[in-house]
C-alpha positions as CSV (number, residue, x, y, z in Angstrom):
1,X,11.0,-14.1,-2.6
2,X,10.2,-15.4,-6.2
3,X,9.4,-13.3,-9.0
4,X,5.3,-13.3,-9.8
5,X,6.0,-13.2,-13.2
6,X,9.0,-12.3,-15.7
7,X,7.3,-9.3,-17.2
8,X,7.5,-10.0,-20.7
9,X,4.6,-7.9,-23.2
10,X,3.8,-6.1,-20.2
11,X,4.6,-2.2,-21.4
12,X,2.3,0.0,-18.8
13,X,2.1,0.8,-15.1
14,X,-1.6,0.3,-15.6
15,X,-0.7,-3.2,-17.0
16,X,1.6,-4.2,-14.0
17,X,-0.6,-2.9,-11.6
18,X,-3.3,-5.3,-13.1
19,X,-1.3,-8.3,-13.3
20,X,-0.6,-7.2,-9.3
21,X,-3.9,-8.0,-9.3
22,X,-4.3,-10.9,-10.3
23,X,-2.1,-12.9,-8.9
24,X,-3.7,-11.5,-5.4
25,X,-0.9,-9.4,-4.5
26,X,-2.8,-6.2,-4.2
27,X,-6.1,-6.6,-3.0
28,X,-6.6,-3.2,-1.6
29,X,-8.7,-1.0,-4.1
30,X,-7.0,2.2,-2.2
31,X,-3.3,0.4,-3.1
32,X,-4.3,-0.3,-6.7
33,X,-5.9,3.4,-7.3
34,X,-2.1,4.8,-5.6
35,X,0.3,2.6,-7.7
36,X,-1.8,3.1,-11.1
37,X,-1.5,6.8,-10.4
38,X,2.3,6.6,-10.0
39,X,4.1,5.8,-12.8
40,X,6.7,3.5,-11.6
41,X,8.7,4.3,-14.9
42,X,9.6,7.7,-13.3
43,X,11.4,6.1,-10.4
44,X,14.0,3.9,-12.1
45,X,16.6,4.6,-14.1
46,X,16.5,5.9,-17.5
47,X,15.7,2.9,-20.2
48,X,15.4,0.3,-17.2
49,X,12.2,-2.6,-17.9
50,X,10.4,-0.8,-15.4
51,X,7.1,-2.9,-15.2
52,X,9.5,-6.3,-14.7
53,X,9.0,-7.7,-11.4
54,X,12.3,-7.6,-9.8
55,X,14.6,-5.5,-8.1
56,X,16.7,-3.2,-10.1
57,X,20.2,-1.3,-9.4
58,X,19.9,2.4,-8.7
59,X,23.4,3.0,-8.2
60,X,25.4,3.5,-5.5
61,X,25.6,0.0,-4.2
62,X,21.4,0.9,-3.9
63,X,17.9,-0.9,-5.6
64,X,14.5,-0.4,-5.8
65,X,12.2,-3.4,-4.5
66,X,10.7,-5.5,-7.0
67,X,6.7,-4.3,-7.5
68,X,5.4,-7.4,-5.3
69,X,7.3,-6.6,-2.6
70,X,6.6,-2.7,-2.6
71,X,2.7,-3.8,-3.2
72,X,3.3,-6.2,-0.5
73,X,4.6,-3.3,2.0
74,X,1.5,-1.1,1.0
75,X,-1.0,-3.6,1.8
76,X,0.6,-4.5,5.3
77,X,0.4,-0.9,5.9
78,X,-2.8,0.1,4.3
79,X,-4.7,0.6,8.1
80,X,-1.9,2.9,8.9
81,X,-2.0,5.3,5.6
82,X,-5.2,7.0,6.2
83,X,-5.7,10.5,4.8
84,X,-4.2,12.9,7.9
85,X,-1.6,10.2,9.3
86,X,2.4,10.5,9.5
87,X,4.8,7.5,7.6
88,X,9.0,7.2,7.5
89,X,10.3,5.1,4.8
90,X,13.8,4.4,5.3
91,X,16.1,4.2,2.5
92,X,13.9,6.2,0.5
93,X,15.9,5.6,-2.8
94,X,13.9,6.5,-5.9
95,X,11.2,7.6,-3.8
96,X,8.6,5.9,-4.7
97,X,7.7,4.3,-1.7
98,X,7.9,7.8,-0.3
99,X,5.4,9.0,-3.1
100,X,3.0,6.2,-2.7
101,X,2.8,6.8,1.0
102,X,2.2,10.6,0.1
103,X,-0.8,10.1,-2.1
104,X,-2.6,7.6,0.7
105,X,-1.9,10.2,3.3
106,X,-2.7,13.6,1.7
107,X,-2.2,17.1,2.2
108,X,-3.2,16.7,5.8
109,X,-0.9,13.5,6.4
110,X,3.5,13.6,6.3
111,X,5.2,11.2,4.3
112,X,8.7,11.4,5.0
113,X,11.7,9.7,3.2
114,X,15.3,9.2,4.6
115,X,18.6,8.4,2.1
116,X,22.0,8.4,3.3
117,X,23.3,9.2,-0.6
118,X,22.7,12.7,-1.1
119,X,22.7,12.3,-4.7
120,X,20.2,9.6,-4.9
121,X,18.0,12.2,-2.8
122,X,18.0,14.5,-5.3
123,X,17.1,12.5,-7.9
124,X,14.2,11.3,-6.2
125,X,12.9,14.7,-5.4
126,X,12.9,15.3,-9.7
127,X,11.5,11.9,-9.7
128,X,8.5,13.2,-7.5
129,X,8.3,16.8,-9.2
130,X,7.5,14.9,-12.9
131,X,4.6,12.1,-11.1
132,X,1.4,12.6,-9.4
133,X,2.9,13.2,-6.2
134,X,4.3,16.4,-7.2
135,X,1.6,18.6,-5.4
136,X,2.5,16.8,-2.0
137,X,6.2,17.6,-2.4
138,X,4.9,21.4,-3.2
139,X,3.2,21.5,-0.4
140,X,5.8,20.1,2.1
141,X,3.4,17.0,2.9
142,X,6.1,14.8,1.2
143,X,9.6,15.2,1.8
144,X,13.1,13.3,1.1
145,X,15.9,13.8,3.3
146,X,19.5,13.2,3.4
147,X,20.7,11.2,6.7
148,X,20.9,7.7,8.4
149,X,17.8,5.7,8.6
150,X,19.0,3.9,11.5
151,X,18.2,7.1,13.4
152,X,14.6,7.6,11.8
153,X,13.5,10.9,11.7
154,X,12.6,12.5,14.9
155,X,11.2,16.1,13.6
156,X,7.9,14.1,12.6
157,X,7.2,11.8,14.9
158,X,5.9,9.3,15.7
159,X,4.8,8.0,13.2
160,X,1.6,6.0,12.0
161,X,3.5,3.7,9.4
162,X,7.4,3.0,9.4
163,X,9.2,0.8,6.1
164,X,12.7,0.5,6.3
165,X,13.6,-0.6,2.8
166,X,16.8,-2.5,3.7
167,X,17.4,-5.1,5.9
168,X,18.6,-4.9,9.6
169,X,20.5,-7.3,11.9
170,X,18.0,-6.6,14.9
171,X,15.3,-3.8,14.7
172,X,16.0,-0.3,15.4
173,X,15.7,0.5,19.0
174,X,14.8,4.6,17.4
175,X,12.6,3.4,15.2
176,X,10.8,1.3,17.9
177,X,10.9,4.7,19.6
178,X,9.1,6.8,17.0
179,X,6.2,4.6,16.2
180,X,3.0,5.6,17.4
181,X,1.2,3.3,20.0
182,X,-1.4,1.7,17.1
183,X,1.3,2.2,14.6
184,X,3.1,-0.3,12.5
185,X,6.6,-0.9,11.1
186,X,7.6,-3.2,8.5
187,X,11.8,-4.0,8.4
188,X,13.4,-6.8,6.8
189,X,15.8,-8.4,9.4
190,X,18.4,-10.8,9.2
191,X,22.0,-11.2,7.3
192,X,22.1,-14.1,5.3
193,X,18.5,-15.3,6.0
194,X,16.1,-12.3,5.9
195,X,12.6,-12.1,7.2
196,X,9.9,-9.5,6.4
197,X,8.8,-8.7,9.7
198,X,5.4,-6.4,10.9
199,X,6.2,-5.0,14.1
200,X,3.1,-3.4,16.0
201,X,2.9,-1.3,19.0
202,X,0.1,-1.8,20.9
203,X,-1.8,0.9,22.6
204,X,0.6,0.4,26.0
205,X,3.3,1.0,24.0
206,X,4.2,-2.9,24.1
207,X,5.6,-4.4,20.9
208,X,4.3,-7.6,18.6
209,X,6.5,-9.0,16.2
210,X,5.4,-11.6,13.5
211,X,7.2,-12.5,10.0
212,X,5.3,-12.1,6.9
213,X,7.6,-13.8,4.2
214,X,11.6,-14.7,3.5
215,X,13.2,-11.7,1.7
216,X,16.8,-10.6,0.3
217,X,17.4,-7.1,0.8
218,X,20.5,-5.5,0.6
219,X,21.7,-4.4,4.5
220,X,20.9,-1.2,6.5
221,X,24.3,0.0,7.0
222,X,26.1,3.0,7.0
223,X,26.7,5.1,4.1
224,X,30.7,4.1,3.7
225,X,29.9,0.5,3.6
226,X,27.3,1.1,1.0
227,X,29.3,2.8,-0.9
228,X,31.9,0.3,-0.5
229,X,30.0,-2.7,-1.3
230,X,29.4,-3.4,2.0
């Protein structure tokens, strides 16, 4: 997916959240209000451009999604981030996604984040304990785990909202399996050619499938071939 914009003058979260904005990325006021609280500064690493649109290595073979596309995910998943409901993001990474997820749900909701490199776990939990989402890790209504998204994460299902963060050959059969009838999962899938695609299960636990947009992601693999390049 294109770049919005290159980023250039643009210094403040406040600043990319607005230009979000205006280029009718975010239209959610709820999304906005969540992504201006979160500093996305605090999630990459140390003197990265972090209000450039576009994806940026995190280490460990790993990124975090450009804004657009983690505005993109918020927006497709607003309905299903209400105060009180449970969300999985898969391949948690910096945690932000995890931390935005946290601050639409609440202290009543579960935001839960799965990372198969242990040490990119544990720099998103200090990336959480210096943001706004620091009370919700506190509290235990955030929290980031080591283990292999593939598998979700049964202890708090099912779940309201799923993201998997990196892109699939075919969708998940577990993940399928621990979203809530009403609920909604978005995964990239595909090798080569990637789709965003918003998979919804109905209320007799039947599935819908539609694609939003053409993505690159890097793959949903195991933690060995990440760490080998794949």
């Amino acid at each position: 997916m294109e770049r919005y914009w290159t980023g250039r003058g643009i210094s403040s979260n406040k600043g990319l959240v607005e230009q979000l904005q205006n280029y009718g990325v975010i239209r959610s006021k709820k999304v906005a209000e969540v992504m201006e609280k979160l500093d996305r500064g605090l999630f990459v690493p140390e003197g990265a451009p972090a209000y450039v649109d576009s994806p940026m290595p995190i280490g460990h073979n790993a990124t975090i999604s450009a804004p657009h596309m983690h505005a993109t995910c918020l927006e497709l998943l607003e309905k299903k981030l209400q105060p009180g409901m449970h969300a999985l993001d898969i391949g948690s990474g910096t945690g932000y996604l995890t931390a935005c997820f946290a601050m639409m749900v609440g202290l009543q909701g579960r935001a839960v984040g799965v990372e198969h490199i242990s040490e990119l776990v544990a720099d998103s939990v200090k990336n959480v304990q210096r943001s706004a989402a620091a009370p919700l890790l506190k509290e235990g209504a955030l929290s980031l785990h080591v283990g292999d998204g593939r598998l979700g994460w049964p202890e708090h299902a099912p779940y309201d909202a799923i993201h998997v963060g990196a892109a699939a050959p075919e969708i998940p059969k577990a993940l399928v399996d621990q979203l809530k009838p009403g609920g909604r999962m978005v995964i990239p899938v595909g090798n080569v050619f990637q789709d965003l695609k918003v998979v919804d299960k109905n209320s007799d636990g039947s599935i819908s499938v539609h694609d939003e947009t053409s993505v690159r992601y890097v793959p949903l693999t195991s933690r060995d071939a990440q760490l080998r390049g794949f």
